[in-house]
N, C-alpha and C positions, 0 to 999 in steps of 0.2 A: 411447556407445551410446545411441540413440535410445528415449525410453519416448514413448509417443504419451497422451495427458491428455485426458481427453473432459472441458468446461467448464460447469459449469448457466448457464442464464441469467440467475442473479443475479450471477455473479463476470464476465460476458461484458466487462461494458465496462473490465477489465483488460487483457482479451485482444484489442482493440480490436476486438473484435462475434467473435472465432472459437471455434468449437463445439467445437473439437479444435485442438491445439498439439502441439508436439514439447517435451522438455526430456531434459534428460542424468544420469545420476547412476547410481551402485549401490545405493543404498537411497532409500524414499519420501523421507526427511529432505534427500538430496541432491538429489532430486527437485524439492522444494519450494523449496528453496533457489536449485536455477537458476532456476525459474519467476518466483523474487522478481529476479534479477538479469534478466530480460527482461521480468518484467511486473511493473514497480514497484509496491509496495503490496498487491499479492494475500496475502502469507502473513499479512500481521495480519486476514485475513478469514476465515484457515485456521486458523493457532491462535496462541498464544500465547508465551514463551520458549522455552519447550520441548514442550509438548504440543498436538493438536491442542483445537479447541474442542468443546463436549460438542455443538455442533449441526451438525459439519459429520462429513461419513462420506466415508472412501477406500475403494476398491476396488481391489484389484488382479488383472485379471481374475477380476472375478468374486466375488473374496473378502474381505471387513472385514477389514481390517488388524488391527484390536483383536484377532481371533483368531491372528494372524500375529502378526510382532514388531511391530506396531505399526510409528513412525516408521523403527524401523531393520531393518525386512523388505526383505530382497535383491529388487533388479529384475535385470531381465536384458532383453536389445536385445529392442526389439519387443513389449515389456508393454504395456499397458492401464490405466492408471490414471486410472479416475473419480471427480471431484468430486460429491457431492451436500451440499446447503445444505437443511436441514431447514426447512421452514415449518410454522409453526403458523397455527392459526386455524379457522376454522368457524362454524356456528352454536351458539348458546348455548341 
């Protein structure tokens, strides 16, 4: 079952420049997991052994996961699941 994965452009050059990808799984966890098995290296940018990183946020249409189950929140064919990579910074 197809989850469709929208990418920031700070993770892009995993995805060799694409904004949006496909990947397969019944939960986010399985999710990320293909995405590491086609886009080498991407999940040590996402998180860690087991959890994600405190700077990076998933969506699954629409909704934080952390309110859901987290990594092991059910997808289903045809989800939405958005990357965002928190940036800090600004004037001081």
């Amino acid at each position: 079952m197809p989850v469709f994965v929208s990418v920031p452009t700070l993770l892009r050059s995993y995805t060799h420049g694409s904004k949006r990808v496909q990947a397969q799984g019944q939960t986010v966890r399985e999710v990320v997991e293909d995405l590491e098995r086609c886009y080498p290296g991407i999940r040590q940018r996402l998180m860690d052994e087991q959890q994600l990183h405190r700077f990076i946020n998933l969506y699954l249409n629409d909704e934080d996961i952390r309110f859901l189950d987290n990594l092991d929140t059910a997808v289903s064919d045809h989800d939405e699941l958005t990357l965002l990579h928190a940036v800090a910074g600004g004037a001081r």
